[in-house]
C-alpha positions in Angstrom: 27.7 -15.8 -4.8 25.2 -17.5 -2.4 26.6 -20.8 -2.5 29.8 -19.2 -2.3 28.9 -17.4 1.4 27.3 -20.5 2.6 30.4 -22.8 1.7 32.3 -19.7 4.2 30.0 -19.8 6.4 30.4 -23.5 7.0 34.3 -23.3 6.5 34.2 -20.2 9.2 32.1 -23.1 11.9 34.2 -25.8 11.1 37.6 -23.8 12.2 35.8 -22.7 15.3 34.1 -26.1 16.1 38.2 -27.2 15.4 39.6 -24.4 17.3 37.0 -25.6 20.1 37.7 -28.9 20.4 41.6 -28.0 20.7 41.1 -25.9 23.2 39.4 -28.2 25.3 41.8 -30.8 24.8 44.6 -29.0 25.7 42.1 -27.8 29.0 41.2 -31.8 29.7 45.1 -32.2 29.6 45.9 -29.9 32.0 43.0 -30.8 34.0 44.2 -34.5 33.9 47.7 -33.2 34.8 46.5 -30.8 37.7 44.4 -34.0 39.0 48.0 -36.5 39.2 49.5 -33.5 40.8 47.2 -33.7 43.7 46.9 -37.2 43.9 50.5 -37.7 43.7 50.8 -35.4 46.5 48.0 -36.7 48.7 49.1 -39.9 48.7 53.0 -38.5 49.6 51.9 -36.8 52.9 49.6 -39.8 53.3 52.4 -42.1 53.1 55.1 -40.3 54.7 52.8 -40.1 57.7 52.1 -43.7 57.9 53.5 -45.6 61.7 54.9 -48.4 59.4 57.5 -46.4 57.5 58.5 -44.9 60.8 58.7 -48.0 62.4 60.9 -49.5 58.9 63.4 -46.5 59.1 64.0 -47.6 62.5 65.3 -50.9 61.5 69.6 -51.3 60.5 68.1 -52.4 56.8 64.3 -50.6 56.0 64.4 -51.2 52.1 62.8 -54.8 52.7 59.9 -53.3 55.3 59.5 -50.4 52.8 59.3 -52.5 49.9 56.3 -54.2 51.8 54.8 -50.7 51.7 55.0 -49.1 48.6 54.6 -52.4 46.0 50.8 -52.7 47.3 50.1 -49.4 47.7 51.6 -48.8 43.9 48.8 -51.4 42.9 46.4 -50.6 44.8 46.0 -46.5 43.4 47.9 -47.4 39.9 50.8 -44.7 40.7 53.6 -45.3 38.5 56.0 -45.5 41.3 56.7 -45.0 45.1 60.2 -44.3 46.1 61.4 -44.4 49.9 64.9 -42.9 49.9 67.2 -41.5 52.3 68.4 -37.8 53.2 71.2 -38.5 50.6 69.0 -39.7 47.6 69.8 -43.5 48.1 66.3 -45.5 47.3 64.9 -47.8 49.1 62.3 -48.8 46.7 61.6 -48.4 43.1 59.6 -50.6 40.7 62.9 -51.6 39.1 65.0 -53.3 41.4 68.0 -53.3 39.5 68.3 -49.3 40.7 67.1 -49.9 44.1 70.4 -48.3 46.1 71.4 -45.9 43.6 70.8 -41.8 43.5 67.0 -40.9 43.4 66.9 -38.6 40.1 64.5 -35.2 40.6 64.5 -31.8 43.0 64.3 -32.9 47.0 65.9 -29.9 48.3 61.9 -28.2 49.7 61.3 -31.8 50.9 64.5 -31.4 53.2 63.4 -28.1 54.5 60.2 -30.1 55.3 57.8 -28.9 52.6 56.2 -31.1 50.5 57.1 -30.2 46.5 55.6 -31.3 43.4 57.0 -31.3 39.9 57.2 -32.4 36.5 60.8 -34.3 36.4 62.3 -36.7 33.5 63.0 -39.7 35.5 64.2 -43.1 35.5 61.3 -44.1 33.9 61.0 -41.0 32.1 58.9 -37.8 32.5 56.7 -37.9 35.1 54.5 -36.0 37.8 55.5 -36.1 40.8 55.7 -35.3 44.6 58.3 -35.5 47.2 57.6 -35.2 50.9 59.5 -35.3 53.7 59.2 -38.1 56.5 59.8 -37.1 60.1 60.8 -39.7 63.4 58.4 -38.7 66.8 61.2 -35.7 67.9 60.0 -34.2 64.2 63.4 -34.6 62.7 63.7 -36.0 58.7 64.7 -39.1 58.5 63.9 -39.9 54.9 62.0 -39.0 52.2 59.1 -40.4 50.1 58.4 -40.0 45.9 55.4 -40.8 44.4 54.9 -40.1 40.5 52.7 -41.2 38.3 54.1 -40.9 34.1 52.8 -38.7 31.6 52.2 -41.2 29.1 50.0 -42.8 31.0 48.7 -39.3 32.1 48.3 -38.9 27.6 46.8 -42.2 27.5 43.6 -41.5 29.6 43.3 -39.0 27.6 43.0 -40.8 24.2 40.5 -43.2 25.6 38.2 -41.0 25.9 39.0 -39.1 22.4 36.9 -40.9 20.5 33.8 -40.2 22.3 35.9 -36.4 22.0 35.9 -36.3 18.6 32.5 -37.9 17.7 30.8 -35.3 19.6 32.9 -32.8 17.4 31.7 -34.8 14.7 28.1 -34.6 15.6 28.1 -30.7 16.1 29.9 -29.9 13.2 27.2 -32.2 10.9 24.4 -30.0 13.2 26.3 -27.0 12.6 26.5 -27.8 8.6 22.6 -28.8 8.8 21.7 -25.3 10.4 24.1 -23.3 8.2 22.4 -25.0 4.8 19.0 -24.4 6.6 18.8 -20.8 7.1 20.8 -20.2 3.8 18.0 -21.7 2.1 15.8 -20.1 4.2 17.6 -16.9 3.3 17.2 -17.7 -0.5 13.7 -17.9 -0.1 12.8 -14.8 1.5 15.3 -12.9 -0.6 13.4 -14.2 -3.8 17.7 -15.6 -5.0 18.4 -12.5 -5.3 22.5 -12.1 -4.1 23.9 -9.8 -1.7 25.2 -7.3 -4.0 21.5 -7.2 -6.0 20.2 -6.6 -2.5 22.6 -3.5 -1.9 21.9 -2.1 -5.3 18.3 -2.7 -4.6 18.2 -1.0 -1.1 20.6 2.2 -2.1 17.9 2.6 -5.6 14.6 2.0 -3.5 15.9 4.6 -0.9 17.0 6.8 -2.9 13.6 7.1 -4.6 11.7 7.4 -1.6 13.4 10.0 -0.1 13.7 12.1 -3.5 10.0 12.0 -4.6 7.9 14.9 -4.5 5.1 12.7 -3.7 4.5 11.8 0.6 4.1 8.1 0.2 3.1 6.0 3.7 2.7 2.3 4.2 0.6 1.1 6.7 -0.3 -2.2 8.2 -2.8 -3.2 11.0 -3.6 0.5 11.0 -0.1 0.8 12.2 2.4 3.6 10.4 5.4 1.8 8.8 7.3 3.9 7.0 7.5 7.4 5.3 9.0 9.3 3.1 10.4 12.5 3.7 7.8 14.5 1.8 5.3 12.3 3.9 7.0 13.5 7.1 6.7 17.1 6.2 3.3 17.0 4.7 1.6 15.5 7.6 3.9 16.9 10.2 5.0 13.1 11.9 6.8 13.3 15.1 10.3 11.5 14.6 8.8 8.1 16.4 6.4 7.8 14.3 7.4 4.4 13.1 5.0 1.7 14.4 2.7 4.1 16.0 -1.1 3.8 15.2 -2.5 6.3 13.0 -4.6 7.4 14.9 -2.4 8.6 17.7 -0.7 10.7 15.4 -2.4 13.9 15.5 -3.8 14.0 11.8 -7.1 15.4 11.4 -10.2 12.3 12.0 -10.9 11.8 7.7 -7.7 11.1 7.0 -6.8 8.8 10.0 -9.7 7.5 9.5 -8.9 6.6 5.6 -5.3 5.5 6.4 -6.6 3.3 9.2 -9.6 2.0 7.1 -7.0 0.5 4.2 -10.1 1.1 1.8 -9.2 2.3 -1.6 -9.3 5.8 -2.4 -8.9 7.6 -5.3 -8.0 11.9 -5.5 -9.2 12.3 -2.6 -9.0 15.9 -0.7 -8.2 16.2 2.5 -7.2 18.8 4.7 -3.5 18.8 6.6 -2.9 21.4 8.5 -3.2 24.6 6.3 -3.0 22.3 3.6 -5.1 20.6 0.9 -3.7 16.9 0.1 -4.6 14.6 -2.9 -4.6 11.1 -1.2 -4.4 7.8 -3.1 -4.4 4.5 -1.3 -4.1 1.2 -2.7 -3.6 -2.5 -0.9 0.3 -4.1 -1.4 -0.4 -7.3 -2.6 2.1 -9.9 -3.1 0.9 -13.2 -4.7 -2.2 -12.8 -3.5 -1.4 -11.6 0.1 -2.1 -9.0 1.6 1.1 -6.8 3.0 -0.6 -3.5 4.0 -1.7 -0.8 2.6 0.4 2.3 0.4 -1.0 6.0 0.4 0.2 8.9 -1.4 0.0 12.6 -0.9 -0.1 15.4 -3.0 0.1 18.9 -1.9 -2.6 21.0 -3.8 -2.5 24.2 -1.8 -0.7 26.0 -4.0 -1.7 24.7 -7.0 -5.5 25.7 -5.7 -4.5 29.2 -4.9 -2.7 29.6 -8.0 -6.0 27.9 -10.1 -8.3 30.5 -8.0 -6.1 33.5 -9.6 -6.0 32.3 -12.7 -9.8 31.5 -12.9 -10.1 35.4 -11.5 -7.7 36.2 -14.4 -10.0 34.1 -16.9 -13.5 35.6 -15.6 -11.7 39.3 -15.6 -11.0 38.3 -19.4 -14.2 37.2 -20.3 -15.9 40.4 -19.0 -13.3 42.3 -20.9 -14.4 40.3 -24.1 -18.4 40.1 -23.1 -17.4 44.3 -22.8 -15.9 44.1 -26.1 -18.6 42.5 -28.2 -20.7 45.0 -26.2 -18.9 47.4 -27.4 -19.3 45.9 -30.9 -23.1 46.6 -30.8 -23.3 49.3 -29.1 -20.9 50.8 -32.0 -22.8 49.5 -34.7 -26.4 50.9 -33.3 -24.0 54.1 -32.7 -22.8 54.0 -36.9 -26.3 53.0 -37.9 -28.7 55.7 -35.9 -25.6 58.0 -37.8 -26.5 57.1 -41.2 -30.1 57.1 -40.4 -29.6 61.1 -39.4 -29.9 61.3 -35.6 -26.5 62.1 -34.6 -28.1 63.8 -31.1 -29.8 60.5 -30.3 -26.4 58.3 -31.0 -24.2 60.9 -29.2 -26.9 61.0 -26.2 -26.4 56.8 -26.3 -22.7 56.9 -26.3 -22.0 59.4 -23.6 -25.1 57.0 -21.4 -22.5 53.9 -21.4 -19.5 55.5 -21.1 -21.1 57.4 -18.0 -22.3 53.9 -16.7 -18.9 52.1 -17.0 -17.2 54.8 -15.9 -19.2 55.1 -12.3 -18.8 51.8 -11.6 -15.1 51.9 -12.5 -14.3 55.3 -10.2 -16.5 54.0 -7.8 -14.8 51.0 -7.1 -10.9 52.7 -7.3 -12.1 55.3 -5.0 -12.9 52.9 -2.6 -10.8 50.2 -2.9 -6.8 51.2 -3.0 -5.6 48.0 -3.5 -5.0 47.5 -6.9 -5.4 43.9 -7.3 -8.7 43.4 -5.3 -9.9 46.5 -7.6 -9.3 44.4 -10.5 -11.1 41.5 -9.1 -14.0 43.3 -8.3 -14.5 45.4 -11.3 -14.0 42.0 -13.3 -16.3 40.2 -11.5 -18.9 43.4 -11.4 -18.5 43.0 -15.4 -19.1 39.2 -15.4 -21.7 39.3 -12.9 -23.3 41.8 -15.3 -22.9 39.0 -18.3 -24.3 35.9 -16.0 -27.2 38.3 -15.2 -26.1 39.1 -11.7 -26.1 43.0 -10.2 -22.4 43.2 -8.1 -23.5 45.7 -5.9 -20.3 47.5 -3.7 -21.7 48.6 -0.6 -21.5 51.7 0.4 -18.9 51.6 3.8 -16.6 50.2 1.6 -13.5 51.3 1.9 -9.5 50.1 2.5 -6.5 49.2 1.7 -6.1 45.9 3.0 -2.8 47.2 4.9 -0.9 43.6 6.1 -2.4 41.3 4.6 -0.6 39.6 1.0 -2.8 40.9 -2.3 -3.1 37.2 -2.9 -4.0 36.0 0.2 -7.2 38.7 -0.2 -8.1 37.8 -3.6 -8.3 34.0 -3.0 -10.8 35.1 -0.2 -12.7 37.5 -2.1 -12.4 35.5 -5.3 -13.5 32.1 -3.9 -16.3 34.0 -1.5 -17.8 36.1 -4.5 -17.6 32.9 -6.8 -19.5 31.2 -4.4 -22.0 33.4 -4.0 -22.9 34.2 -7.7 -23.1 30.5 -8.4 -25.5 30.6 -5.0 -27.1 33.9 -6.6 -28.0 32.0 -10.1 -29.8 29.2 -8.1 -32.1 31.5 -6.9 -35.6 33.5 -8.4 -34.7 36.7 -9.7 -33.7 39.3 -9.5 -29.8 37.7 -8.2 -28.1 40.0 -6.9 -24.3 39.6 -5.0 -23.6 42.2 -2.2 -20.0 42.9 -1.3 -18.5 45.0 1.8 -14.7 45.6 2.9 -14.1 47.8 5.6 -10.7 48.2 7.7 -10.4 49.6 11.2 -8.0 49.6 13.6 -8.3 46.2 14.5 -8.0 44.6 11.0 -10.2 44.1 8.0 -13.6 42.5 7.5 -15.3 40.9 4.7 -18.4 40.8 4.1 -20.4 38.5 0.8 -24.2 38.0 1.1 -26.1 36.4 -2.2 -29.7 36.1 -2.6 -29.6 32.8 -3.1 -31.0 29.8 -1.0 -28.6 29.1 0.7 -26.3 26.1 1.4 -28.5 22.7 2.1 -26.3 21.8 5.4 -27.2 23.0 9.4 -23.8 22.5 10.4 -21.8 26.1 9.1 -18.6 24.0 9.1 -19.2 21.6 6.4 -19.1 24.6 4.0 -15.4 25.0 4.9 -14.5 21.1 4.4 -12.6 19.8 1.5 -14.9 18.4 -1.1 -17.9 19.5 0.2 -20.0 21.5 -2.7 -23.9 21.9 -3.6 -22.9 21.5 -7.2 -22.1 19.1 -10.0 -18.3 17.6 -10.2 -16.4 16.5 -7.8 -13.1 18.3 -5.7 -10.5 17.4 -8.3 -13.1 19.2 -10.7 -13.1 22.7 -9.6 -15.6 21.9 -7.2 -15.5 22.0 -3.0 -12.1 23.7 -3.0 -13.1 27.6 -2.5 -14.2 27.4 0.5 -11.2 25.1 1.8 -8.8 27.5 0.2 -10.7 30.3 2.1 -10.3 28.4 6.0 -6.5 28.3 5.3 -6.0 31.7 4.4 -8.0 32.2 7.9 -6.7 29.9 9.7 -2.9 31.0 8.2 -3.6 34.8 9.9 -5.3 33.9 12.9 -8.5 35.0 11.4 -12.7 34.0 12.1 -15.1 33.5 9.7 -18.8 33.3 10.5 -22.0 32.5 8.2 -25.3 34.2 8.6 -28.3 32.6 6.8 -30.9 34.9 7.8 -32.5 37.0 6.0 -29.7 36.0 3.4 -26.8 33.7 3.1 -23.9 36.3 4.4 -20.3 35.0 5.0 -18.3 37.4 7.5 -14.4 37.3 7.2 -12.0 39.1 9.6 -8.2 39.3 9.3 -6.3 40.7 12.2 -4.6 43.7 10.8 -0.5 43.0 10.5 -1.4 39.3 11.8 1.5 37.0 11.7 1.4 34.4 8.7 1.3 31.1 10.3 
């Protein structure tokens, strides 16, 4: 198929180097023709002005006088012929004697009305150009007329003199022509690896179909340039629509991640934060053979794959206290059974009804203050697991809402991750550990409240704790670990919230939510 499109290709430059050189002919032709025509018809009014052939028409027999004229003049400009004649046509002179008094042949009615006419005429000698123009005595009346013509074969023969040179210049260009046409097809079968045209469309429609239907953002970059994105990519890191060989760094991303994409460094599950998003970013160079073509990052959106974890692991911890509850239960039954058998039904009565009492508070308490039924559950399960890791949940006493506006999940991935945090914070510390946890709505929205008696995060800058990845513990992002807190600045962020962390006496992190606050 290649060969075939160069062999076209060269078929396609030889017609038009053909077509060309035709053309130009034919325009030398009628250039050649044009330039007779005037020089015919110079030399007419030249010669028809002349005091001589005045003088001869004077004479009783001018043809000899005339002759006289017109032989060295024919030689002299290599004219085919001059022809003086009279009003009626009879010549005077013609380079044929034998018609020399017989009818001049060709138009002289413009030359009689004293204009001088040029044509192309099939003479005596055959076909010709020619002029005719008229001659006048001193009182400006015509007295006779003059022809000069020069033949077209002669006109045709100029011309193939100089064909050869012509068509070796044709020659040359076409071999040039050729030369570059097998040039840049081999040039062409190079860069496109022999693959043929149609591979090349198959290729193209495949490799663009896939990049526009993955669910993956994928970027190339190059000189720290943006070269191309995928649709996902576009809507992930919110690209303006010239963002096509813009730097990265004028693109408005957040600093980490311009900074990584500019960098070309490898990267590996990397978190960063994209707007109210958390992205997994992989980079990797493009190598071919050895050389470097750029670099290729992809981007995974883990937001909602975060929030949905940060449920679930509510879900899980709420299960665990159920079952730590449960094999409490257990023992507390079997004391209950055995202080039975061993006759002191008052005492096992008195240490059933103390539990139940126990659980029971800390279950009314909580539903009485808290009407949202899913932030309830969250903090009566993390009251019981608290209780299990050894950690008093304490619900302070303004507590009280129903966290009107704002999404159940949106609240529990704030509370959730916040709590989490500070019960891991709480087990760091020296006994005793205990978690403190305030929500009170107003008028103005609701506020949060979580302070741990832990030590406190190892940072001065409050805004570290909210960065993606950044953790005091063991394990990276992709492990559970730096996320809560990133999870917990969108959901802000996302309502046109504040958050604000007090160290002193104890770590306390301070949430508001606007109440009814547009999701952004």
């Amino acid at each position: 198929m290649a060969r075939q499109i160069l062999t076209l290709q060269a078929c396609v430059v030889a017609v038009l180097l053909l077509l060309g050189a035709a053309l130009i002919y034919l325009e030398a032709r009628r250039g050649a023709e044009t330039k007779a025509t005037a020089e015919v018809r110079d030399l007419a009014v030249a010669l028809a002005a002349l005091p001589e052939v005045r003088e001869a028409l004077e004479a009783d027999d001018p043809g000899p006088a005339l002759r006289g004229v017109a032989d060295p003049v024919r030689a002299a400009t290599g004219v085919d012929f001059v022809v003086f004649m009279d009003t009626d046509r009879t010549r005077y002179t013609h380079p044929n004697p034998a018609v020399i008094g017989e009818d001049y042949i060709g138009t002289i009615a413009p030359a009689l009305a004293g204009a001088t006419y040029t044509e192309i005429y099939t003479g005596t000698l055959g076909p010709s150009v020619r002029a005719v123009a008229p001659i006048e005595d001193a009182n400006g009346a015509i007295t006779a007329l003059v022809a000069v013509g020069i033949l077209q074969e002669n006109i045709g023969d100029e011309l193939e003199r100089r064909l050869p040179r012509f068509a070796a210049l044709a020659s040359l260009l076409l071999a040039i022509s050729a030369a570059g046409t097998w040039a840049i097809g081999r040039r062409l079968h190079r860069q496109t690896h022999g693959l043929e045209p149609a591979d090349l469309t198959r290729m193209y429609e495949h490799h663009d179909a896939i990049l526009h239907s993955v669910r993956e953002g994928l970027v190339v970059i190059d000189n720290a340039r943006l070269v191309l994105a995928n649709d996902e990519a576009v809507r992930l890191l919110d690209l303006p629509s010239d963002y096509e060989g813009r730097p990265v760094r004028r693109l408005g991303l957040k600093e980490t991640l311009a900074d990584l994409l500019a960098s070309g460094r490898d990267a590996e599950d990397e978190l960063h934060v994209v707007g109210d998003r958390l992205c997994v970013v992989n980079q990797r160079p493009a190598l071919k053979e050895g050389r470097r073509l750029g670099t290729v990052a992809t981007l995974r959106d883990e937001s909602e794959l975060r929030a949905l974890s940060g449920e679930l692991d509510s879900v899980r911890g709420f299960a665990e206290a159920l079952r730590a509850q449960a094999h409490e239960s257990a023992n507390r039954l079997h004391a209950m059974v055995t202080m039975i058998e061993l006759g002191r039904g008052e005492e096992a009565v008195e240490f059933a009804t103390g539990e139940l009492a126990s659980s029971q508070e800390l279950v009314d308490r909580i539903m009485a203050r808290v009407t949202e039924p899913a932030l309830a559950a969250l903090l009566l399960g993390k009251a019981y697991q608290g209780r299990e890791r050894g950690i008093d949940l304490v619900i302070a006493d303004e507590t009280a809402g129903s966290a009107a506006g704002i999404e159940p999940s949106d609240l529990i991935t704030v509370a959730g991750n916040l709590i989490d945090n500070a019960m891991d914070a709480a087990l760091a510390g020296e006994p005793p550990r205990r978690v403190e946890v305030s929500l009170v709505e107003d008028e103005a929205g609701l506020t949060l409240r979580v302070a741990d008696s832990g030590p406190g995060p190892a940072t001065d800058r409050p805004a570290d704790l909210f960065e993606r990845g950044w953790s005091t513990k063991t394990g990276g992002a992709l492990h559970g670990r730096g996320l809560g807190l990133a999870l917990v600045r969108q959901v802000i962020d996302r309502y046109g919230g504040t958050v604000a962390v007090d160290r002193v006496p104890r770590t306390e992190f301070t949430v508001r939510l606007p109440r009814g606050g547009a999701v952004r």
